[in-house]
C-alpha positions in Angstrom: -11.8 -16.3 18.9 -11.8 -14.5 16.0 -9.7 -14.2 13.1 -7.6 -11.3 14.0 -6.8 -12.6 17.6 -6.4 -15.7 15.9 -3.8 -14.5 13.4 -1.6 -12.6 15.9 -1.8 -16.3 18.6 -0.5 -18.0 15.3 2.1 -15.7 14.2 4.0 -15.3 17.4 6.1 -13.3 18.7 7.2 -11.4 15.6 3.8 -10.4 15.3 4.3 -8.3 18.3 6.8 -6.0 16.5 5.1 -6.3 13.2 2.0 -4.5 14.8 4.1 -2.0 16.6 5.7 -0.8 12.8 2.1 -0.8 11.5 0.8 1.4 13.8 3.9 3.9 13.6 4.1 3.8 10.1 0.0 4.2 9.0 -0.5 7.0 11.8 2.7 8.3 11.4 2.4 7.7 8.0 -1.1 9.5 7.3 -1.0 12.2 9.7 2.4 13.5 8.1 0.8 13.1 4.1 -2.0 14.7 5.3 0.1 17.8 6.7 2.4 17.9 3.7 -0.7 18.4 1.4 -2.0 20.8 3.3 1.2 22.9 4.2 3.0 22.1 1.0 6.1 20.7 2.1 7.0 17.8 4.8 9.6 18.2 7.0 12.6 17.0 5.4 13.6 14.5 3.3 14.2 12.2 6.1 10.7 12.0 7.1 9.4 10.1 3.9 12.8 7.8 4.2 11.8 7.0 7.3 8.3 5.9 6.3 10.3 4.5 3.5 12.0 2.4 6.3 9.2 1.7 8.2 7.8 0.3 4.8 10.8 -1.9 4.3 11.4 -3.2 8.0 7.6 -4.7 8.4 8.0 -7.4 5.7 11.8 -8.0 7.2 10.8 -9.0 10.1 7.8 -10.6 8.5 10.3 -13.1 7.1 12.0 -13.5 10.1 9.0 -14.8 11.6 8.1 -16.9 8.8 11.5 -18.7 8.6 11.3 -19.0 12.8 7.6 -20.5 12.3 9.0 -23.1 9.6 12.1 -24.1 11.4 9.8 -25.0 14.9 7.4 -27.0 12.3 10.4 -28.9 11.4 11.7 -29.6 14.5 7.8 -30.4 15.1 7.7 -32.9 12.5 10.8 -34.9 13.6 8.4 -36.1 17.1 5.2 -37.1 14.9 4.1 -40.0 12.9 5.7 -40.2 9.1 1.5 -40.6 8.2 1.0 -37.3 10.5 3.5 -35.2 8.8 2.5 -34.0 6.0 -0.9 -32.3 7.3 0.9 -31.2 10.1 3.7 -29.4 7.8 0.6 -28.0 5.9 -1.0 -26.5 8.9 2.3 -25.4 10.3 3.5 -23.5 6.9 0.0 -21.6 7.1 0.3 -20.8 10.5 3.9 -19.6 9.8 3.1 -17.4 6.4 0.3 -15.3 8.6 3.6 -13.2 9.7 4.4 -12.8 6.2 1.6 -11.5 5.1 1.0 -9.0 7.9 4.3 -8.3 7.7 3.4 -6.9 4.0 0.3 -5.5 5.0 1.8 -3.2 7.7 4.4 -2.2 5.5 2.8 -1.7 2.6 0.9 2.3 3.5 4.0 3.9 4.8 6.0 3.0 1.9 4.0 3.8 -0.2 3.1 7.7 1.2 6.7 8.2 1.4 7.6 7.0 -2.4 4.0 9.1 -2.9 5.7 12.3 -1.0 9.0 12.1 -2.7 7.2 11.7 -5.7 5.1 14.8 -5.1 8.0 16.6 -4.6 6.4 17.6 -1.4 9.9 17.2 0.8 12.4 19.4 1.7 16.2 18.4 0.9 17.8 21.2 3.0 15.8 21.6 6.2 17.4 25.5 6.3 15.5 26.6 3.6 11.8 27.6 4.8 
């Protein structure tokens, strides 16, 4: 197996959702940058918050699945051997911070194009005004 299908067995569930928001949020994310340089202006202000948001809810529920992963190694390490446990919480903890860092990683582009659009100044505030 390789190491992406690896990564997204280890993470879980929450990598599910994590992969969904990086998706939206790079293509989305791109694809509007890309038309707000060439047009001039995005939409509205709201499209770069929402990228904003995108940016911010990828590494949310990053953590959510980190803290899940680290609470079923716990519960793991009550059923092993005292001599077992501490390679097991090291194994477990790695598995568990591979939602973290994806988490980041998928948030990270659409953040940052909609702090780069806003800076710019390449939004509308009033969508009225043409």
């Amino acid at each position: 197996m390789n190491t992406l299908a690896r990564d997204f067995v280890e993470g879980g569930f929450a990598m599910y959702p994590i992969a969904l928001l990086g998706c939206l949020g790079t293509f989305g994310g791109v694809t509007g940058f890309v038309l707000a340089l060439v047009i001039g202006k995005a939409r509205t202000l709201w499209f770069a918050a929402g990228l904003m948001g995108l940016g911010v809810l990828a590494p949310l529920l990053g953590t959510v699945g980190y803290v899940l992963g680290q609470q079923a190694v716990e519960n793991a390490l009550a059923q092993v051997s005292p001599e077992d446990a501490e390679l097991i919480r090291m194994a477990g903890t790695a598995e568990a911070l591979t939602c973290l860092q994806y988490g980041v990683g998928a948030g990270l582009l659409p953040f940052c194009l909609g702090v780069a659009l806003v800076g710019l100044g390449l939004v509308r505030r009033d969508p009225a005004t043409a």
